[in-house]
C-alpha positions in Angstrom: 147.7 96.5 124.7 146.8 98.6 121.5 144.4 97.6 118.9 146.7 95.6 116.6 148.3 93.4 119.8 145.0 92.5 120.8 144.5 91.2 116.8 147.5 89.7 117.1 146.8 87.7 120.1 143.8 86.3 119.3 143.9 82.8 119.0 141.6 80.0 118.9 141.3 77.4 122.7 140.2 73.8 121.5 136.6 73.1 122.8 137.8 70.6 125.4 139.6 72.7 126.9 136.8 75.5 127.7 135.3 75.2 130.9 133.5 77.5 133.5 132.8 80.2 134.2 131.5 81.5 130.8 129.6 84.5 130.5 127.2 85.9 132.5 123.7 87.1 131.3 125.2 90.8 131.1 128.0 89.6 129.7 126.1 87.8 126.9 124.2 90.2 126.2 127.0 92.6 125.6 129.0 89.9 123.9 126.2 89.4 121.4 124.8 93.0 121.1 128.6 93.6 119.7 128.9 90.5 117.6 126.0 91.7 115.3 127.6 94.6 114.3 129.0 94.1 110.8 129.1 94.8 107.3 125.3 93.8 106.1 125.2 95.1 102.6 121.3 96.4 102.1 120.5 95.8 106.0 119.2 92.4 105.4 120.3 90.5 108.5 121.0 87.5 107.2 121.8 85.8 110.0 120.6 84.7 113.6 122.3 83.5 116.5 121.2 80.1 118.7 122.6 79.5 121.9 123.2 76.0 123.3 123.8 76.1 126.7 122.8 74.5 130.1 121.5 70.7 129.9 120.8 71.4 126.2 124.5 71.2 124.9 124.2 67.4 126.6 120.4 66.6 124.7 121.6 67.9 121.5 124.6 66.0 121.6 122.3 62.9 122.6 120.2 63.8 119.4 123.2 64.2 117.3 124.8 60.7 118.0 121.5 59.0 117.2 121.5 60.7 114.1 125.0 59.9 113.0 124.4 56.2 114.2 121.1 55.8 112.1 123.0 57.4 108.8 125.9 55.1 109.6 125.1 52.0 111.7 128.4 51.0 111.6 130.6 53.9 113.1 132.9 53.5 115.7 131.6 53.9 119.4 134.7 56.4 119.7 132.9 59.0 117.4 129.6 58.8 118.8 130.9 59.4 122.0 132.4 62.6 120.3 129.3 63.6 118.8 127.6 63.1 122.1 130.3 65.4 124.2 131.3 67.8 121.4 128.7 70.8 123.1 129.7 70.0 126.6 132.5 71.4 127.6 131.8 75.2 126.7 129.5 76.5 129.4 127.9 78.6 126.1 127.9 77.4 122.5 126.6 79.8 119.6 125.6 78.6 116.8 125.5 81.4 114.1 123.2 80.8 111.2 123.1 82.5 108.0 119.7 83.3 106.3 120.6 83.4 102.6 118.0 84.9 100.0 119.7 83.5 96.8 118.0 85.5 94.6 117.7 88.8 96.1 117.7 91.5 93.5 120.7 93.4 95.3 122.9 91.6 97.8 125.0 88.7 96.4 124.6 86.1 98.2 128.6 85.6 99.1 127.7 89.0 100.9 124.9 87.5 102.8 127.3 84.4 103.7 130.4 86.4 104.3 128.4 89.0 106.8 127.1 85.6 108.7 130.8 85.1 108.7 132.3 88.0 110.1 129.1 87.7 113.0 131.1 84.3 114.2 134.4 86.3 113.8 133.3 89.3 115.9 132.2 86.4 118.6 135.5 85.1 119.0 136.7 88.3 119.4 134.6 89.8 122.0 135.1 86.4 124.1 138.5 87.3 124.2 138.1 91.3 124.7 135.6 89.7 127.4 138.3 87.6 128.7 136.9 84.6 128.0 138.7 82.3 125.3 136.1 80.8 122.4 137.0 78.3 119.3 134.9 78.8 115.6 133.8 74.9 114.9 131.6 73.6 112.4 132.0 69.5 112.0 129.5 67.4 110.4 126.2 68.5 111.9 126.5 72.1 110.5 126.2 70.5 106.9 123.3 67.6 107.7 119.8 67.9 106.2 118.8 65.8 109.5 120.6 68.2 111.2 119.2 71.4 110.2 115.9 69.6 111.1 117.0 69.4 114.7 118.0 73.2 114.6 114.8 74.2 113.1 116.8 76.0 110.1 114.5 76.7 107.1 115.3 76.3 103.8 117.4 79.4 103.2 119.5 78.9 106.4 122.5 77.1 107.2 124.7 76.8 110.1 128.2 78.4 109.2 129.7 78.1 112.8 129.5 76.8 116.3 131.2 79.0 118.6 132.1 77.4 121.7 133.0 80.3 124.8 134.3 79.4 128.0 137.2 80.2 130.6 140.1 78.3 129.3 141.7 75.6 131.5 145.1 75.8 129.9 146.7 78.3 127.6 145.8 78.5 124.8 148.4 77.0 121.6 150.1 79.2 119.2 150.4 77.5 115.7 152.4 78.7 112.9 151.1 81.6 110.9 151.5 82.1 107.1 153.8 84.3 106.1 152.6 87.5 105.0 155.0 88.2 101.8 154.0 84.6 100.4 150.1 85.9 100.6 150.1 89.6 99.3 151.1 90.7 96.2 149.9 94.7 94.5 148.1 94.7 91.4 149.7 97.4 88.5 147.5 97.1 86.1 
């Protein structure tokens, strides 16, 4: 497989359908070590990775049910039961979170954002060069102050995605892709 096929076949595995074995400590390491390296404008690092694995997928799902229940007494027993299994499945969930200085004299902070971005990007990637199969997911809990308080994010930080890496236990679905002369166009001046 050359470069561009391996592009090509990336796709995403739904969460429920990851599943063991996931990575190994080597494996992680090497997974992650390769994951940081991306464009980061001015060397700033504005990001850092949490991993949720182990009995601690099921506690914070626990924790995040109880906060969705006390913001909305009302919601259906159905979605609390999602919010308490949605880290369970994926032997190793990452949570990348971007560490935005708003007012940095230099560095925009899109560019701060977007290289917090490409870290979660470069994840799903090396799952798969790894030959493990990974979904990007962000849901409710990466955009809750209560949330953030449970991930220990200051201020400046905020989740931008939950990577979820696993073995898959089916194949993985191909979906429709856009088409590539409705999306690029050359600017003339």
């Amino acid at each position: 497989m050359d470069s561009l096929d391996f592009l090509n076949a990336r796709r995403s595995t739904p969460a429920r359908q990851l599943g063991d074995p996931g990575p190994d400590a080597t494996q992680l390491e090497q997974l992650l070590s390769a994951a940081i390296r991306v464009p980061d404008h001015g060397k700033l690092t504005p990001w850092r990775l949490l991993l949720i694995r182990g009995d601690a997928r099921a506690r914070l799902g626990k924790a995040l049910a109880e906060i969705h229940h006390r913001k909305e007494p009302d919601v259906a027993d159905s979605a609390l039961t999602k919010d308490r299994e949605r880290y369970s499945f994926a032997p190793v969930v990452v949570a990348v979170i971007a560490r935005i200085d708003p007012q940095h004299a230099k560095i925009p902070a899109q560019e701060q954002l977007l290289s917090a971005g490409c870290v979660a990007y470069n994840l799903l990637l090396g799952a798969q060069a790894l030959g493990f199969a990974a979904q990007w997911l962000t849901g409710w809990a990466a955009y809750d102050v209560d949330a953030a308080t449970l991930f220990r994010l200051s201020p400046q930080e905020r989740i931008v995605a939950f990577v979820h890496i696993g073995t898959a236990n089916e194949a993985a679905p191909e979906r429709t892709r856009p088409d590539l002369v409705t999306l690029v166009s050359e600017w003339r001046g």
